[in-house]
Structures are given as structure tokens and as C-alpha cells.
C-alpha positions in Angstrom: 17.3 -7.0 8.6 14.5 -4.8 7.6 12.7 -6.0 3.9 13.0 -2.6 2.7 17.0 -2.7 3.2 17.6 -5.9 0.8 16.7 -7.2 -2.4 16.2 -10.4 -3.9 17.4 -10.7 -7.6 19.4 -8.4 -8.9 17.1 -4.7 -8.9 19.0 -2.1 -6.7 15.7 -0.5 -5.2 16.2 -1.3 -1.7 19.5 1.9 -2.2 16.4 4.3 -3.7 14.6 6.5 -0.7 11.2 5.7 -2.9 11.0 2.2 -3.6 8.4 1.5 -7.0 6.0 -0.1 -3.9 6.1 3.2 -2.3 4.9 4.7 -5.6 2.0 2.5 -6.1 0.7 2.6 -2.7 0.5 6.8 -2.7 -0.2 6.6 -5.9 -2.9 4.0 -5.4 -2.1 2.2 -9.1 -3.6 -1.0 -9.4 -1.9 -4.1 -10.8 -0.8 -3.4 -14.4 -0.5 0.6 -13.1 1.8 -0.8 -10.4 3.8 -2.9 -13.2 4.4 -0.1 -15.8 6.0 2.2 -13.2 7.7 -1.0 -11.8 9.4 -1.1 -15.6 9.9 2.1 -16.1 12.0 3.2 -13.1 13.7 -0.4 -12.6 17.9 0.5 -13.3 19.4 -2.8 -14.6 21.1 -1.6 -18.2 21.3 -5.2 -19.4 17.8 -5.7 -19.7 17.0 -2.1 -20.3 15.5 -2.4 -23.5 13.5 -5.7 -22.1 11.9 -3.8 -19.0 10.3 -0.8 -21.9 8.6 -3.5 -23.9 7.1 -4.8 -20.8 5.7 -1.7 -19.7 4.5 -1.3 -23.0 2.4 -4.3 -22.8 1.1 -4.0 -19.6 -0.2 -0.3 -21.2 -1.1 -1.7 -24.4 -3.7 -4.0 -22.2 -4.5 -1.0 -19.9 -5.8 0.6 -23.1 -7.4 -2.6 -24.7 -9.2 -3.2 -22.2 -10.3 -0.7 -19.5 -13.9 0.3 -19.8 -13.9 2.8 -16.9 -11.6 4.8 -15.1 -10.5 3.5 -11.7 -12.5 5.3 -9.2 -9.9 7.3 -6.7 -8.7 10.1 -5.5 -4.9 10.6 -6.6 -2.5 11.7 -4.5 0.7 13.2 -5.7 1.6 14.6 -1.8 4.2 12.4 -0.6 5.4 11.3 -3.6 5.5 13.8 -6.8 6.1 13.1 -10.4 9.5 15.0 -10.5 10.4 13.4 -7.0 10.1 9.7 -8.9 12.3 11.7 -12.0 14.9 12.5 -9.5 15.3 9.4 -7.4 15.5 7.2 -10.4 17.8 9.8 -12.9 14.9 9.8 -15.6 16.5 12.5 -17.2 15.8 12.1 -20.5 13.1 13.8 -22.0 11.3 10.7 -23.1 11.8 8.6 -19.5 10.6 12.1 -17.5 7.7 12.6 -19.9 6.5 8.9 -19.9 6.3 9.8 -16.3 4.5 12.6 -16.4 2.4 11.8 -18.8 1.0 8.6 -16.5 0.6 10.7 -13.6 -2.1 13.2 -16.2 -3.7 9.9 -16.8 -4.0 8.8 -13.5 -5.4 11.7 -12.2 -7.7 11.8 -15.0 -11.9 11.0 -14.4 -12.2 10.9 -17.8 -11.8 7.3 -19.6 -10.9 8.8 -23.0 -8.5 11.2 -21.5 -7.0 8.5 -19.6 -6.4 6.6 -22.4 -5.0 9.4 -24.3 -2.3 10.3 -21.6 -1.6 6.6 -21.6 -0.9 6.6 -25.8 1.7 9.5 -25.4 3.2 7.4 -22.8 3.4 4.2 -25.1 4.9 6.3 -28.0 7.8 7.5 -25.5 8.1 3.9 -24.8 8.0 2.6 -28.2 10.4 5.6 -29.5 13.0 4.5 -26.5 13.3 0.5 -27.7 16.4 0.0 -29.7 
């Protein structure tokens, strides 16, 4: 069996067409990138309110801590904001806008802009925790 058709633990990506590993390779996100999407899109409602605090740390230490911009080209071809929206049914306006919002900050060359985009992203976050 293929290890994109299985998953160990209980996340349901392997039935998703974009898988969050998908998203950070195109995307080219590095580790604590990679880990906020990996939050935001994972669909377990018991631990829903759990997975938003994490990505909310792992942006809180982005923005902390990042004294330059990661240098790369973005690439939103294969993989587009609203295609990540749809697969995942981030329909609300705070789950699609957190998703938007890091996809403006990752095509950002700017490091205050990034951070800025990154800060509307963490008040989504913070304004979707029960």
C-alpha cells in the first residue's frame, strides 16, 4: 500500500487530494510554516480548539523571532489558496482568511509585511479558540 493512501493516528489526510505535505512542498514553508498549515487544515473536531492554539504558537515564535524573510520564490501554481479552502471546507470567514492571509505573508519580501500578514492571521486564530 502506497504511504499517501494511509494514515497513522487518527488525521483523515490520506482521503484529501492535497495532503498538508503537499502544501508545504509547493508552497516551500519551512518548519514552523509547514506546522501552522499542518494545524490549521487538520479535521479532528475533538481537538479542534487544541490544533488553533498550536498554530498560534508556532506563529507567535515565527513573529518573535524571524529576523529576515526566508529567501524564495513562492509558488501558488499547483496548489492555490482557495484550492487548500476547498479541499479542507474552510468555509468560515476566519478559517479562509487565516489562509489567505499566510499565503500574503509568504509571498511577502518584506520582513515587516510578513509579519503583519502573519498578526491578522493570529487574531483569526485567537478570535476562533473557544
Amino acid at each position: 500500500m502506497h504511504h499517501r493512501n494511509y494514515n497513522i493516528g487518527e488525521s483523515n489526510y490520506a482521503k484529501k487530494n492535497i495532503q498538508p505535505w503537499d502544501i508545504i512542498r509547493n508552497w516551500k514553508l519551512d518548519f514552523f510554516e509547514g506546522n501552522i498549515i499542518k494545524y490549521i487544515v487538520r479535521v479532528k473536531p475533538n481537538t479542534r480548539t487544541e490544533d488553533l492554539k498550536k498554530a498560534c504558537h508556532y506563529i507567535q515564535e515565527i513573529i518573535e523571532n524571524t529576523i529576515s524573510v526566508p529567501n524564495r520564490t513562492f509558488n501558488e501554481a499547483t496548489y492555490s489558496a482557495s484550492d487548500i479552502i476547498n479541499e479542507y471546507n474552510l468555509h468560515e470567514k476566519q478559517e479562509a482568511e487565516i489562509i489567505h492571509y499566510l499565503r500574503d505573508a509568504l509571498k511577502s519580501n518584506d520582513l515587516i509585511e510578513y509579519k503583519i500578514y502573519l498578526r491578522f492571521a493570529l487574531a483569526d486564530l485567537r478570535g476562533m479558540i473557544k
